[in-house]
N, C-alpha and C positions, 0 to 999 in steps of 0.2 A: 557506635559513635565515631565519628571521622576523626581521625590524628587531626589536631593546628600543627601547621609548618611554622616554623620560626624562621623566616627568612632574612639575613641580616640586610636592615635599610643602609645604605652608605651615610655616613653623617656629614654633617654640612666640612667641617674639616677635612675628608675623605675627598668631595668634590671640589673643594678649594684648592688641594694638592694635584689632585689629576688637571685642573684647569691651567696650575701653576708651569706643570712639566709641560704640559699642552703649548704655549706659550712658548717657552725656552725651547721647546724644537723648531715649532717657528723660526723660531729671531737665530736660530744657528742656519735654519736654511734659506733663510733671507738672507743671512750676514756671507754666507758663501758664494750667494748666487750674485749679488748684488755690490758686496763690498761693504767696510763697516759704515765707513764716509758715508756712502749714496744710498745706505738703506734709512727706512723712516718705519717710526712708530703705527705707523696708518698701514703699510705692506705689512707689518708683523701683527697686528692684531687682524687686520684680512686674512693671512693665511692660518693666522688661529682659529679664526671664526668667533671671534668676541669684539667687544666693544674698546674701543679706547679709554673711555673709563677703567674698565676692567681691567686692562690689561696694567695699567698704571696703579691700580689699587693691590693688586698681585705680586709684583716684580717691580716695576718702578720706569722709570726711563731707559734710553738706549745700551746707555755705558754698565746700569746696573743690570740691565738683562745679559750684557756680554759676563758679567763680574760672576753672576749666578750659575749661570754653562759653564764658566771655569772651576767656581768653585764646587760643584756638584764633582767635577772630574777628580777634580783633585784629593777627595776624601780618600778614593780607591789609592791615591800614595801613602796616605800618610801611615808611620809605624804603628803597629793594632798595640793596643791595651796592653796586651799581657804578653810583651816582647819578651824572650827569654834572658836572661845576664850569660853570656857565651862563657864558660868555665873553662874550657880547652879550646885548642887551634880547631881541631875537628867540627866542634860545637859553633866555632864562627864561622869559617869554612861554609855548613850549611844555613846558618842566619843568612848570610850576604849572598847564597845561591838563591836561598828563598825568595827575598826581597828583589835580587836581580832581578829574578822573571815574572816576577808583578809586576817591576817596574818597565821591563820591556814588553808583555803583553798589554799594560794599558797604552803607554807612550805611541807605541805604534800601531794605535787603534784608529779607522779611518778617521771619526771626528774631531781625534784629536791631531793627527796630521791636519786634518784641513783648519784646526785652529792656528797651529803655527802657519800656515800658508799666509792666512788672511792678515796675522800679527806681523808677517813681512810685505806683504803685498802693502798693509795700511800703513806702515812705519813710517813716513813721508805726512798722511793727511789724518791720517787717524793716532798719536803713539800712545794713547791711553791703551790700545789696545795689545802692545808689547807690555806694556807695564805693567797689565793686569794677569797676563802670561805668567811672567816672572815673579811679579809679587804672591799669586797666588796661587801660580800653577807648580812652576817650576820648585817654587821653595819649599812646597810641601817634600816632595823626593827630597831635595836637600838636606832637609831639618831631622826626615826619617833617618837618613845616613849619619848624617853627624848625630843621632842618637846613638847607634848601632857599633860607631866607631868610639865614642864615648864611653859605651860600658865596655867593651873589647879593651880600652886600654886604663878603666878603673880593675878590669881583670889581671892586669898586667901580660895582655897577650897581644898588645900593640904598644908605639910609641910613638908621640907626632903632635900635631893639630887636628882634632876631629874636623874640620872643617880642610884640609888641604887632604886629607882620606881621604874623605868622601867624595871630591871633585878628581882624583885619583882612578879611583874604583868607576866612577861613572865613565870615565874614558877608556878606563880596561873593557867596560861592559860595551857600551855602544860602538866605542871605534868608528867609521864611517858610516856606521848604518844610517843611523839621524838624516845626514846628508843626501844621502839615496834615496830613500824616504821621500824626505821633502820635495825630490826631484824627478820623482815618481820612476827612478831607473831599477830599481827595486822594488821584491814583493813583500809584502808583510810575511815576516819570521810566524812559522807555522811552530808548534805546543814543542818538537824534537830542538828545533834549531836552536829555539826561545830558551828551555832546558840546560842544552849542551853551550849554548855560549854563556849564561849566567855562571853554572859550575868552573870553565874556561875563566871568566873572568875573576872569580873567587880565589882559586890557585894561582894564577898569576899574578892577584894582589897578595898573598900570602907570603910569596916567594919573592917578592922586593922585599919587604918588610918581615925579616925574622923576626923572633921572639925576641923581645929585651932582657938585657942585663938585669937580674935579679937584685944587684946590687943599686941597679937605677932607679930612682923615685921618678916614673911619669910626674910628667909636668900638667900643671891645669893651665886651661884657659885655652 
């Protein structure tokens, strides 16, 4: 008697999702080739190969398609679940080395270079599209740090505004690169470079900021 295969059918939610990302690469390679301004819902469902309907019932209109590419990016910043609480300097040291080079292997990933391109290029005719940068690009890394920096100084192994840290540390970390980047006079930082400037960046934030006075109560807020 013949074996039955049990072949898994993709489920209708399966196909929804694959049709969904199907979509969003479109309307990212619309939005680059074209501009956010001068692209249209008609060029992104064409190079999906779906219908306008569809593509509306999926994702939603222009702005919400750009919202969705961002936020899809953005997940990859945000600080995971089960962050550790840094107990020593050593133990933060590698937290904020970790997180560096997440944040600079994604940030300087091409799509998301060409997202900031197009978020300058359109700041004039489009600036939903900086805004949606910011609000939902950019703040994720933010919010990740000012976690990070948060429990570092409920450890009593920092002292400060978790929010002036963490814009701190992002400066030690990228320094000029961003700008190169965008300017295409640079190459994407390869897994060593990525590595050795996150760890750079961690010691040099370390080493402005000693360890507080034991006798000092960290401040909130």
């Amino acid at each position: 008697m013949a074996e039955r295969t049990t072949a898994r059918t993709p489920s209708t939610k399966d196909a929804r999702d694959d049709k969904r990302r199907t979509i969003l690469q479109a309307a990212m390679q619309i939005f680059r080739e074209y501009g956010f301004a001068a692209a249209t819902t008609l060029d992104i469902a064409t190079r999906a190969r779906v219908s306008k309907r569809e593509l509306y019932a999926l994702v939603g209109n222009k702005q919400e398609m750009l919202i969705a590419c961002i936020t899809e990016r953005a997940k990859r910043l945000q600080a995971p679940a089960d962050l550790p609480v840094p107990r020593d300097r050593g133990a933060l040291a590698a937290v904020l080395a970790s997180f560096g080079a997440q944040l600079l292997r994604e940030v300087s990933e091409p799509t998301v270079i060409a997202i900031f391109r197009l978020a300058i290029a359109e700041a004039v005719h489009a600036p939903e599209v900086a805004h949606a940068l910011d609000s939902r690009g950019r703040e994720a890394s933010r919010a990740a740090l000012r976690q990070i920096m948060d429990r570092a100084r409920t450890s009593r192994l920092l002292d400060g505004r978790p929010a002036q840290l963490a814009e701190q540390f992002r400066g030690l970390l990228w320094r000029d690169l961003m700008v190169s980047l965008l300017l295409g006079v640079a190459e994407r930082p390869g897994s060593r470079e990525v590595e050795t400037r996150a760890r750079n960046a961690a010691a040099d934030f370390l080493a402005l900021h000693p360890m507080p006075n034991d006798d000092v109560t960290p401040r909130r807020g």
